[in-house]
Each structure stands twice: as structure tokens, then as C-alpha cells.
C-alpha positions as CSV (number, residue, x, y, z in Angstrom):
1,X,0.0,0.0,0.0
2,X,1.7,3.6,-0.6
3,X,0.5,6.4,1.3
4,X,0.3,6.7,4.7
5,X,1.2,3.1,6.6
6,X,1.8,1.5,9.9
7,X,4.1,-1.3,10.5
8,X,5.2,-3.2,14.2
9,X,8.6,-4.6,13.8
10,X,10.0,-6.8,16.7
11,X,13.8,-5.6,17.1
12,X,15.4,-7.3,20.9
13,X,12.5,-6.2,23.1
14,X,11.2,-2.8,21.5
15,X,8.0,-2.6,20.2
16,X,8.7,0.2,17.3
17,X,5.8,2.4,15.4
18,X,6.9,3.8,12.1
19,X,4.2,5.7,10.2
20,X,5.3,7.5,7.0
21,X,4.8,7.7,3.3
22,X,7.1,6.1,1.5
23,X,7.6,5.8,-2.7
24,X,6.9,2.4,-3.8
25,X,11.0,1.3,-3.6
26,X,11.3,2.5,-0.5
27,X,8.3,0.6,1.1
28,X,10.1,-2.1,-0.6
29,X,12.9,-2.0,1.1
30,X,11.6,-1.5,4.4
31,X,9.0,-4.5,4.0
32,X,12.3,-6.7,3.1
33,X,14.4,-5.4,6.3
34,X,11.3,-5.2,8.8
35,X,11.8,-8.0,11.3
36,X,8.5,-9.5,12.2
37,X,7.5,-11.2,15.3
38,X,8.0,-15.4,15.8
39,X,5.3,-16.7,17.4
40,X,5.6,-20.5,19.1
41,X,1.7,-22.0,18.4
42,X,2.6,-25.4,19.8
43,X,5.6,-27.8,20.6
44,X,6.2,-31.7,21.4
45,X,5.1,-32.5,24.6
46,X,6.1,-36.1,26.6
47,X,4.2,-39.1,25.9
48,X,3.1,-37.5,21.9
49,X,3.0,-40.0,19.6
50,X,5.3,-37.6,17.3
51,X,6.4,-34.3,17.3
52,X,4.2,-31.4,15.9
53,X,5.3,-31.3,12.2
54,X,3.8,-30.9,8.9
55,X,1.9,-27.9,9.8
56,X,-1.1,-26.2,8.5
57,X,-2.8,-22.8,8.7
58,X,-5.6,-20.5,7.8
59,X,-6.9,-17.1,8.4
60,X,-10.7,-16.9,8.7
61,X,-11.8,-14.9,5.7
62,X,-14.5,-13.2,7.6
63,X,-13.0,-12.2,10.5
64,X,-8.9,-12.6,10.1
65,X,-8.3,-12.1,13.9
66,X,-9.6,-16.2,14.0
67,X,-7.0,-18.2,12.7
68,X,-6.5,-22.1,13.4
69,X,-3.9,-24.1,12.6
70,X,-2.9,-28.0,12.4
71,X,0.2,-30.4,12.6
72,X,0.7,-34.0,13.1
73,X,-0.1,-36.2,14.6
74,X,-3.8,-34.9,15.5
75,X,-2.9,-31.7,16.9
76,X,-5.2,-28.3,16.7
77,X,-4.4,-24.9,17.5
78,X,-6.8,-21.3,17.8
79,X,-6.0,-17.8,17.6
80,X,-8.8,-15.3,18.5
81,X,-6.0,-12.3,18.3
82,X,-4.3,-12.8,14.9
83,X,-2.1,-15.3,15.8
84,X,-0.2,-13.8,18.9
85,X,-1.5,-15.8,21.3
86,X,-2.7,-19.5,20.8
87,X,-4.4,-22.2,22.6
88,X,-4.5,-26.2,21.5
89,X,-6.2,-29.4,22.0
90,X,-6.1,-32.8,20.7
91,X,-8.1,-34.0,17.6
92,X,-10.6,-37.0,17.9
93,X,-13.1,-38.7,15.5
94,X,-14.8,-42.3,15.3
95,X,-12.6,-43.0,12.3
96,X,-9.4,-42.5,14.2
97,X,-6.3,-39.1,13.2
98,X,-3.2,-40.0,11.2
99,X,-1.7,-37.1,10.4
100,X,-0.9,-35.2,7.2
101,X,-3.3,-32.3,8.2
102,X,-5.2,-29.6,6.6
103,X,-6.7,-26.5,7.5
104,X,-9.0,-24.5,5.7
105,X,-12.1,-21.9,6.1
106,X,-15.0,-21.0,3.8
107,X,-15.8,-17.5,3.4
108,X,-18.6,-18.3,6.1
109,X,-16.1,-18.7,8.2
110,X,-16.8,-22.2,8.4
111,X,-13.0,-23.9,9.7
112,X,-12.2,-27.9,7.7
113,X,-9.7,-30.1,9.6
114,X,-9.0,-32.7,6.8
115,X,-6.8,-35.9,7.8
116,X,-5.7,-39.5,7.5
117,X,-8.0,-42.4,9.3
118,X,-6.8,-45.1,11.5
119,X,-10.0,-46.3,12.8
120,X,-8.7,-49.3,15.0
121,X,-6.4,-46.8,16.7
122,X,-3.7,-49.2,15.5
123,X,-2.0,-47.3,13.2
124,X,0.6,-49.4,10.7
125,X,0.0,-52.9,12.1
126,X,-3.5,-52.5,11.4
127,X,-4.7,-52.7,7.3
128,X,-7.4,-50.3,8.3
129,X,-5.3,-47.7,8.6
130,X,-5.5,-44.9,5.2
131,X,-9.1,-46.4,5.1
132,X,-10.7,-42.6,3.7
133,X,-9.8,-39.3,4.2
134,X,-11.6,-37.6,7.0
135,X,-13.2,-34.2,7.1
136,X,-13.8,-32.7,10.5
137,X,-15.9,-28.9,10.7
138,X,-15.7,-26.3,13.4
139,X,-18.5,-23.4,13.3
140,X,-17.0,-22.2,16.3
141,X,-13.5,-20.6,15.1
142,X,-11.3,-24.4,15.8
143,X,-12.5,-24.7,19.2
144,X,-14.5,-27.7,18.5
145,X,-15.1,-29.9,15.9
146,X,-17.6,-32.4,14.8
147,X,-17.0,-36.3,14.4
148,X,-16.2,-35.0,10.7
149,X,-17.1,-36.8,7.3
150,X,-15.2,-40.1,5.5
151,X,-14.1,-39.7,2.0
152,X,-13.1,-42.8,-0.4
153,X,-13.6,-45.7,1.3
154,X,-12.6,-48.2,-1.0
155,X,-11.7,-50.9,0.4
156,X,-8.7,-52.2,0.8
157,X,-7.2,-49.3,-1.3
158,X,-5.6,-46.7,0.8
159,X,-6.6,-42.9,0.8
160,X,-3.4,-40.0,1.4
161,X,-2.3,-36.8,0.9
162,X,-5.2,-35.2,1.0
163,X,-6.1,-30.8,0.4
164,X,-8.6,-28.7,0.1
165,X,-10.7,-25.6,-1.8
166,X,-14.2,-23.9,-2.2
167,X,-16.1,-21.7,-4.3
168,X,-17.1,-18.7,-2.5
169,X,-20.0,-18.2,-4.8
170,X,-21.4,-21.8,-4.7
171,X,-20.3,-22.5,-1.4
172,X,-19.3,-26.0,-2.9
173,X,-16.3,-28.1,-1.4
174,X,-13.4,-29.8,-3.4
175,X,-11.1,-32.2,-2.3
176,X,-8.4,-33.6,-4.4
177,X,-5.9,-36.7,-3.1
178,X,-4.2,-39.6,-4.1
179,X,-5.7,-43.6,-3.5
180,X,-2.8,-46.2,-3.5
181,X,-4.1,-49.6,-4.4
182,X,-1.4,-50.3,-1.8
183,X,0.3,-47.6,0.1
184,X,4.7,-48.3,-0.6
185,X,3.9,-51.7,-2.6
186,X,6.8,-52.7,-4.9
187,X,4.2,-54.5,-7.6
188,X,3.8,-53.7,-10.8
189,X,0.1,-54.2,-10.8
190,X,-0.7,-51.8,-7.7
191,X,-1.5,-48.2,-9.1
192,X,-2.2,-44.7,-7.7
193,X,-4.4,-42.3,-9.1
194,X,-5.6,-38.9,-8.3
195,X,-9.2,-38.8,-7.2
196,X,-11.3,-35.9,-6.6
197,X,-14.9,-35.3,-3.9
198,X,-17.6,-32.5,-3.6
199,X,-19.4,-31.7,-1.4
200,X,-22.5,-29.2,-1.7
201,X,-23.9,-28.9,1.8
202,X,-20.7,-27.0,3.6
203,X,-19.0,-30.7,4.3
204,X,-22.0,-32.9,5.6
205,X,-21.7,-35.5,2.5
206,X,-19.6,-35.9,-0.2
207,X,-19.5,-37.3,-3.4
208,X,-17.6,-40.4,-4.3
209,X,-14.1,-40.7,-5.0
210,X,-13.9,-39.7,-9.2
211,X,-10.4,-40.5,-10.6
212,X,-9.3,-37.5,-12.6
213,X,-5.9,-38.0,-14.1
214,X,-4.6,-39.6,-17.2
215,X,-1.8,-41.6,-16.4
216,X,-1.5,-44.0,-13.1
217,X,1.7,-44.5,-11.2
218,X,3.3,-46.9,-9.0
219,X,2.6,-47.2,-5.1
220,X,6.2,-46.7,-4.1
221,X,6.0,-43.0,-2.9
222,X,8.2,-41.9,-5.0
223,X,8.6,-39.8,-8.5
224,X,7.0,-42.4,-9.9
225,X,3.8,-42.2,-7.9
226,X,0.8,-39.3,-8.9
227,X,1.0,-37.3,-5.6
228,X,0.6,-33.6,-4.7
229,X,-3.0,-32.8,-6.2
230,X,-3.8,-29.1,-4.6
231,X,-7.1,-27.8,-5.7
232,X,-8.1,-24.5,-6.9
233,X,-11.0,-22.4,-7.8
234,X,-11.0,-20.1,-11.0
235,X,-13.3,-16.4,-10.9
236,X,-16.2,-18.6,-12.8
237,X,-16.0,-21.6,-10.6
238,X,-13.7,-23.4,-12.5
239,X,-11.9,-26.3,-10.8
240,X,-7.9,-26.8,-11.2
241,X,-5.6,-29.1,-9.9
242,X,-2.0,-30.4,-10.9
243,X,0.2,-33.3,-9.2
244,X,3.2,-34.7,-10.0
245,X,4.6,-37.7,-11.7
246,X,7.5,-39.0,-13.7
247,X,9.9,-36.2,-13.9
248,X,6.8,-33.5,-15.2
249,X,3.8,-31.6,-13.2
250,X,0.7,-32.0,-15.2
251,X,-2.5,-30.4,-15.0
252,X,-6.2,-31.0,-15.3
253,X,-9.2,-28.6,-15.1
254,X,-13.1,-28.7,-14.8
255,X,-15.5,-26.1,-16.0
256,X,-19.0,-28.1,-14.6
257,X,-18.1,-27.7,-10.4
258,X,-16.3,-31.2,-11.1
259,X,-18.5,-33.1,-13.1
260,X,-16.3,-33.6,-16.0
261,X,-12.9,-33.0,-16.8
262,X,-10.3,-33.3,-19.4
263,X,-9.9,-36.4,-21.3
264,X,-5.8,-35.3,-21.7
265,X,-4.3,-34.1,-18.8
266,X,-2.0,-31.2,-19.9
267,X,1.7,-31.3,-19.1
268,X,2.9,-27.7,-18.2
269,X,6.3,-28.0,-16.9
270,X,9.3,-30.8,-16.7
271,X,9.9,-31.4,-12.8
272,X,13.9,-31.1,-13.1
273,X,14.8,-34.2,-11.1
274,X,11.3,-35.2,-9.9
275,X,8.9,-34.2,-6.9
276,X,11.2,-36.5,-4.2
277,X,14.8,-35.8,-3.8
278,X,17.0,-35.6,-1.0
279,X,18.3,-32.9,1.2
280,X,21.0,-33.0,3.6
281,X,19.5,-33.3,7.4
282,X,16.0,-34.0,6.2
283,X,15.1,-37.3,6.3
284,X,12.6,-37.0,3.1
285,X,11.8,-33.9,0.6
286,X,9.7,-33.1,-1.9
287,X,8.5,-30.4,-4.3
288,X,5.0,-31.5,-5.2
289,X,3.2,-28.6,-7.4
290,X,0.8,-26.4,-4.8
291,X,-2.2,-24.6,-7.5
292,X,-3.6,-20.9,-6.7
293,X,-5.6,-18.8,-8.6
294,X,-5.9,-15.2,-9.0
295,X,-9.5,-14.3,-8.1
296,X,-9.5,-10.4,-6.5
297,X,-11.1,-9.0,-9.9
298,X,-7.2,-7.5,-10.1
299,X,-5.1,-7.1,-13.1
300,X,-4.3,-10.2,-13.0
301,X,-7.8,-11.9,-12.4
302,X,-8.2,-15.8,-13.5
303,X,-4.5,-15.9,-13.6
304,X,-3.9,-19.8,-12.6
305,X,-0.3,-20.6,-10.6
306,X,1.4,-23.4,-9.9
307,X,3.9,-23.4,-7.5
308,X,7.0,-26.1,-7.3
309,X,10.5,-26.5,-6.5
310,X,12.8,-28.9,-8.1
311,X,16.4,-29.7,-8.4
312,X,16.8,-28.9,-12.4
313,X,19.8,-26.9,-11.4
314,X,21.9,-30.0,-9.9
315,X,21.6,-31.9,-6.0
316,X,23.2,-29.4,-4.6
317,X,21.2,-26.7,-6.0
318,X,17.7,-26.9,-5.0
319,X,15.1,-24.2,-6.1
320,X,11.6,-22.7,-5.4
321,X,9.7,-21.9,-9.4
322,X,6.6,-20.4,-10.1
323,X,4.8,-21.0,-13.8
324,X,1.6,-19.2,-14.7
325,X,-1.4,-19.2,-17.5
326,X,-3.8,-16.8,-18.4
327,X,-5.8,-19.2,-20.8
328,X,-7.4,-21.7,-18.4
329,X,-3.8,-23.7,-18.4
330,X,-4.0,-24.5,-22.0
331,X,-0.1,-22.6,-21.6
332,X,1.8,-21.5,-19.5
333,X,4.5,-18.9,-19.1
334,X,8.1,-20.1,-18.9
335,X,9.3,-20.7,-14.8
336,X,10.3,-18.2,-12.9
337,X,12.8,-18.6,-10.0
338,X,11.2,-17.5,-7.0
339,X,14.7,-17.8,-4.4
340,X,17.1,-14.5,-5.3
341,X,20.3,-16.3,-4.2
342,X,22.9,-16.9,-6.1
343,X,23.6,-20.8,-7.7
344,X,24.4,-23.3,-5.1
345,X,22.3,-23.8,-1.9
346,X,19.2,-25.1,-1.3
347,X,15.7,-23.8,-0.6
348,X,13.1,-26.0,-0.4
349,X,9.5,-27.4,1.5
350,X,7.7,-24.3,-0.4
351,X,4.0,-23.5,0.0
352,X,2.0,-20.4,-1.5
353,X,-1.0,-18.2,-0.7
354,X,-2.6,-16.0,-3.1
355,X,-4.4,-13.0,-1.5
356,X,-7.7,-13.4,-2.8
357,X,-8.3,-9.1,-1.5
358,X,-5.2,-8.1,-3.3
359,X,-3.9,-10.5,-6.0
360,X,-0.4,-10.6,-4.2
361,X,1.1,-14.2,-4.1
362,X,3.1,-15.0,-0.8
363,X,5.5,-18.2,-0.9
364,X,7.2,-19.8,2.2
365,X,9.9,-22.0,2.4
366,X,12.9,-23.5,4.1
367,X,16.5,-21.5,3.2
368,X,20.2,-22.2,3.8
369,X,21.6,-19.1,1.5
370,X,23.2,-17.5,4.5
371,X,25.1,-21.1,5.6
372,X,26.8,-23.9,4.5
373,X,26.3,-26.6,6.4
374,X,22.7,-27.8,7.2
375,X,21.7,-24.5,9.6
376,X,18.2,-23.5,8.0
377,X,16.7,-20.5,8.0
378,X,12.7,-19.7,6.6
379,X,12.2,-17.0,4.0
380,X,9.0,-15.6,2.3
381,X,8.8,-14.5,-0.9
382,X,5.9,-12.1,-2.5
383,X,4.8,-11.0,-5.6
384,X,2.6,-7.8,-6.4
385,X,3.4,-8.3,-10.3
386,X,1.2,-11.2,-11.1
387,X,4.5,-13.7,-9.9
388,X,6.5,-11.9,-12.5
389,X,9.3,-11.0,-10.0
390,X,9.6,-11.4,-6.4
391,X,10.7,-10.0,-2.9
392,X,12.6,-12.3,-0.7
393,X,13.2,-12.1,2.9
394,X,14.1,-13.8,6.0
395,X,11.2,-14.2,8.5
396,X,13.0,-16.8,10.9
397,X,14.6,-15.0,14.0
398,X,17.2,-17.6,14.4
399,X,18.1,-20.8,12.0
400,X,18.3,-24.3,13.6
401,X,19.4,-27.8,12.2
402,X,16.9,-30.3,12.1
403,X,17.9,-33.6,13.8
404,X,18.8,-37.1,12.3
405,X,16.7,-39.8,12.9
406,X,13.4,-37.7,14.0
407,X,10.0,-37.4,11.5
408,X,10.5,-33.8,10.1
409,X,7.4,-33.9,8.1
410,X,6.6,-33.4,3.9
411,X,5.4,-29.6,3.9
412,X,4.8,-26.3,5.4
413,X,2.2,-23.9,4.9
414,X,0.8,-20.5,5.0
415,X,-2.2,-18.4,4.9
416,X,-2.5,-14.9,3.0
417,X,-6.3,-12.6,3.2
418,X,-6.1,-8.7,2.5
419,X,-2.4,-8.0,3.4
420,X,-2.6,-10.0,6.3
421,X,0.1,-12.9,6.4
422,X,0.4,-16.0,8.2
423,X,3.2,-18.3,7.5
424,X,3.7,-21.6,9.3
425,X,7.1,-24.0,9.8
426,X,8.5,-26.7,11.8
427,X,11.5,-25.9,13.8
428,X,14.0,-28.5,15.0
429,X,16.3,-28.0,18.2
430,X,17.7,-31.4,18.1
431,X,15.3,-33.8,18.5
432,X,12.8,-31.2,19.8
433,X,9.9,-29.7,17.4
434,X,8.1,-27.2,17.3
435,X,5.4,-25.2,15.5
436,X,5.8,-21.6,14.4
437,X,4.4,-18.4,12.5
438,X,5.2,-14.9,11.7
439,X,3.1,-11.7,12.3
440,X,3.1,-10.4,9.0
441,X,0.8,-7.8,8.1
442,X,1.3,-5.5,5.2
443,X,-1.9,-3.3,5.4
């Protein structure tokens, strides 16, 4: 915003109010050298199954002081100040918590905890376990939620990694994930596929599971396998989603709220090196495709992004891209690199947020510019041009190394509405994890 502003940066122990009206470069600047505030929302406590990782987060569209937030193993967290303060519980439902969370509001202000099942309470020993994907609501801001909602049942098929979208206009719900015919076998003749759900009643039933891709892959968990599927609405209710698979991120769209979809997925980008690949400290990575869409009646309004990092660049060079179309993904613009490091280091575990009030896209990730051993920093980088060229900057007071041997988690997340910005990371001290976020607001 130019004109007159107000920003709090955190510096030591001094709260400091700057108000002035800055041109455009200089409010730059000073957005890329503000420090913001770290807030801890949760942290392992003794006798937790696992530590808090692979955390989600969202910022209640109608009111943005509400904002809840997820991690594994069946952990939930509420804000009723903006994300300074937070209190937590422990997730329960019939068909059991597993993990690989997911947080997200309707512009009611309706709040979805989306999850794995383990319904015996057994977890791995038990073939039960990845039965559906379970949808749990809160109409009360995350302070309690409903028994919640199975999705794909499909027995003895396994249901995983799992997210999220709506139409604001229809109030329609879309889930998109991935159904192993058996989660990490090694057979030829077990397939995944990506598989898509509706619902039209705000999350009370659903639909049945509707495979939507082309091409099937393998049930290893690896490049091989179609994984990542992050749903997306357009300004006319289209639906989007893209997923990865064998070295390329393809794409797949629906102009009927789902119904019907493209007989030929469309391949937008090669995935240099495939979604998994290894970084040092981590004990698995990925750069599965996340899909946004441009819908703030902007500039750039119906302007579909897909956002992905990849190690095209070499292993020890691992980057953060962003691709775009302005043609419903028929094509799309050639990548731009999101990270403005120079060759060499890695950044990776990206998410994105596009402000649906302002058109800005925000992208969070994990950064080791500034080191070179595995000390890791978290940056965020934002777009006002349509993702045409981005701001980088480090939002992570201090960097940590993540321990051997612990479950670190596959992603990250954050949570942009009307200049207000929510990021959310795992931190590692040792074996020790914990959940944080950054008080980012831009208005």
C-alpha cells in the first residue's frame, strides 16, 4: 500500500511504530528489512505419539483475527487475536487421526480439519489404517469440531495426501488426493491415481471418489507415484488441480463444479529431477506442485499458478519456481525462480497463498543461503506483479538444524487474506519440534 502506513517490527524487546509515506521502492525496502514477530503456536510435549510437524494454517476470511492451525499427529491450535496468542487441543473422531493435516475456512467462516483415518487406533499394524480421508468442521472458530465426514472408502485401497478448496460463490467443497491400491507396494500391478470429492452442503456428505488423471503410477511413494493434487478455484468456478509424476507436473481442469474433466491431462512443466529428492539433514523432501488462482477482480484476475521447487539446477542446488497461464492452463509462461540467491544452496519445503483481497502471491519455504552446512533459515517471498518477480526475505529469527533420525514432516504452509500474512514452519532443536508463525501484516 503507498501512502500513509503503519508497520510493528519486533527488534530485541522494542516494540517500534513507524508511520510515513514512502515511494513504492522504498516501502520495498523497508518491508524486506522489517523483522516480524515469531510466534511459538505449539511444541512436542512427553508421551506425543510424534512431534508437531507438517503444519497447516488458515486465516478466517471473515473475520482474520480467528485463525487455526494444524500439525501431526492430530494436533489443533486457535487464535482469536491474529495469531499472537494460541491455545490447542487434541483432535478425535470415530474413524481415528493420522496425520498429514489440513486446515482451511469457507468464506462463512466455516473452519475444515481434513486428515488420515486409522479407525482401529492401531496405526501401521492395522490394514485399516488410510481407510478414507476424514473431514472434521468447526462453526465455532477451531475450538470444537464435529466427528467429521469419510471420503473414499474403497476398500482395501488406501486414501493419502489429501487438500482442500471452495467456491465462495457456490459454497461448494473440493477435495483432491491420491488412493494407493497399496500404500509403498513394490508391484507392478498396484496403481495410484488422483481422485477428486464434492461436497454441496458445507462438508456434511460428499460425493464419491472420481479418478481425474490420465496416467496412473506406482505405489512406491516416490517420482513415480501421482502425488501432490492441490485444488483451486478459478473467478467462474472453475476447478484446477495439478500433481506430479515421472519427472513433469501435469494439469487438469473442470468447467462443470467437477463433473467432467479433461480427457488429456495437460503437461505444463518438466519437474527437473522429480517431486522427491533428497536434502542433507532432512530425512525425506519433496516439491509436489501447490495450484492458486488469481480471483481479486485485479489485473491479474483468472491468472492460474502453480507453484513447485525442483532440483533442475543440480543436487546441490535446490530451487523454489513459479509457472503461470492466463488461458485456463491450455499454456503457461516459462518458470520463474522465486529464491534470489545466487547458484548453489538449497531452498526448499515451499507453500504459496494468493491474497484473494489483493492478488499478491506470498511463498514460504525453508532456506540455507546464509550457511553452509545444514543451519536453516525460513524466507517468504511475494509477488505484487502477477509472480513476474519477487521480494525475498528472511522471516526466521534464528536458523536451527533439524535432527537425524526424528520425522521432520513433507510440507509447510501459510495463509494470506487482504495484506494480512500467516506463514507456518516446523522448527527442529535437536530432536525437539516445534510449530511456528510470523506476524506479518502488510496493510
Amino acid at each position: 500500500m503507498i501512502g500513509k502506513f503503519k508497520i510493528m517490527a519486533i527488534i530485541g524487546c522494542s516494540i517500534i511504530l513507524m508511520q510515513c509515506t514512502p515511494s513504492l521502492n522504498k516501502l520495498k525496502k523497508l518491508e524486506s528489512e522489517t523483522i516480524h514477530q515469531n510466534v511459538m503456536i505449539g511444541k512436542g510435549e512427553p508421551g506425543m505419539r510424534l512431534g508437531p510437524c507438517e503444519p497447516s494454517i488458515f486465516i478466517n476470511p471473515s473475520n482474520t483475527k480467528h485463525v487455526v492451525a494444524g500439525s501431526v499427529l492430530n494436533n489443533f491450535y486457535h487464535s482469536h487475536d491474529g495469531g499472537l496468542t494460541w491455545e490447542s487441543g487434541i483432535l478425535e473422531s470415530s474413524m481415528g487421526v493420522f496425520g498429514d493435516p489440513v486446515i482451511y475456512a469457507d468464506q462463512k467462516g466455516n473452519f475444515y480439519f481434513l486428515h488420515l483415518s486409522d479407525p482401529s487406533g492401531k496405526g501401521w499394524s492395522d490394514p485399516s489404517l488410510l481407510d478414507r480421508i476424514v473431514i472434521q468442521k468447526s462453526t465455532d472458530n477451531g475450538r470444537t469440531w464435529n466427528d467429521g465426514a469419510g471420503i473414499g472408502k474403497n476398500d482395501p485401497k488406501d486414501q493419502d495426501k489429501e487438500w482442500i478448496c471452495s467456491d465462495p460463490k457456490s459454497g461448494n467443497l473440493y477435495v483432491t488426493w491420491t488412493e494407493f491400491d497399496k500404500y509403498g507396494s513394490k508391484d507392478s500391478l498396484d496403481r495410484s491415481r488422483i481422485l477428486f470429492s464434492k461436497s454441496t452442503n458445507y462438508g456434511e456428505t460428499w460425493t464419491d471418489g472420481m479418478p481425474i488423471n490420465q496416467f496412473e503410477g506406482d505405489c512406491i511413494d516416490d517420482d513415480m507415484t501421482t502425488e501432490g493434487a492441490v485444488p483451486a478455484v478459478g473467478p467462474n468456478g472453475e476447478v484446477y488441480v495439478a500433481w506430479g509424476y515421472d519427472r513433469k507436473i501435469y494439469f487438469d481442469r473442470s468447467k462443470d463444479a467437477g463433473n467432467t474433466w479433461l480427457e488429456n491431462d495437460i503437461m505444463v512443466v518438466e519437474h527437473g529431477g522429480g517431486w522427491a529428492f533428497d536434502i542433507p539433514g532432512i530425512g525425506r523432501a519433496n516439491g509436489m506442485p501447490v495450484t492458486g488462482v488469481d480471483c481479486s477482480g485485479g489485473s491479474h484476475n483468472g491468472r492460474i499458478y502453480i507453484n513447485y521447487s525442483d532440483q533442475k539446477n543440480g543436487v546441490n542446488d535446490t530451487d523454489i519456481w513459479l509457472i503461470y497461464s492466463d488461458d485456463d492452463g491450455s499454456t503457461w509462461s516459462e518458470p520463474v525462480r522465486v529464491n534470489d540467491d545466487a547458484p548453489g544452496k538449497h531452498q526448499f519445503f515451499n507453500w504459496m497463498s494468493v491474497d484473494q483481497k489483493t492478488g499478491s502471491i506470498y511463498v514460504v519455504f525453508y532456506d540455507r543461503r546464509d550457511h553452509d552446512d545444514t543451519n536453516t533459515d525460513v524466507y517468504l517471498a511475494w509477488s505484487d506483479d502477477g509472480g513476474d518477480t519477487f521480494i525475498n526475505k528472511k522471516i526466521s529469527i534464528t536458523p536451527f538444524v533439524p535432527g537425524a533420525g526424528i520425522f521432520f514432516g513433507d510440507y509447510n504452509n501459510i495463509s494470506a487474506h487482504d495484506g494480512i500474512i500467516r506463514p507456518i514452519w516446523t522448527r527442529a532443536d535437536g530432536t525437539d519440534l516445534s510449530i511456528w508463525t510470523a506476524i506479518i501484516n502488510r496493510k
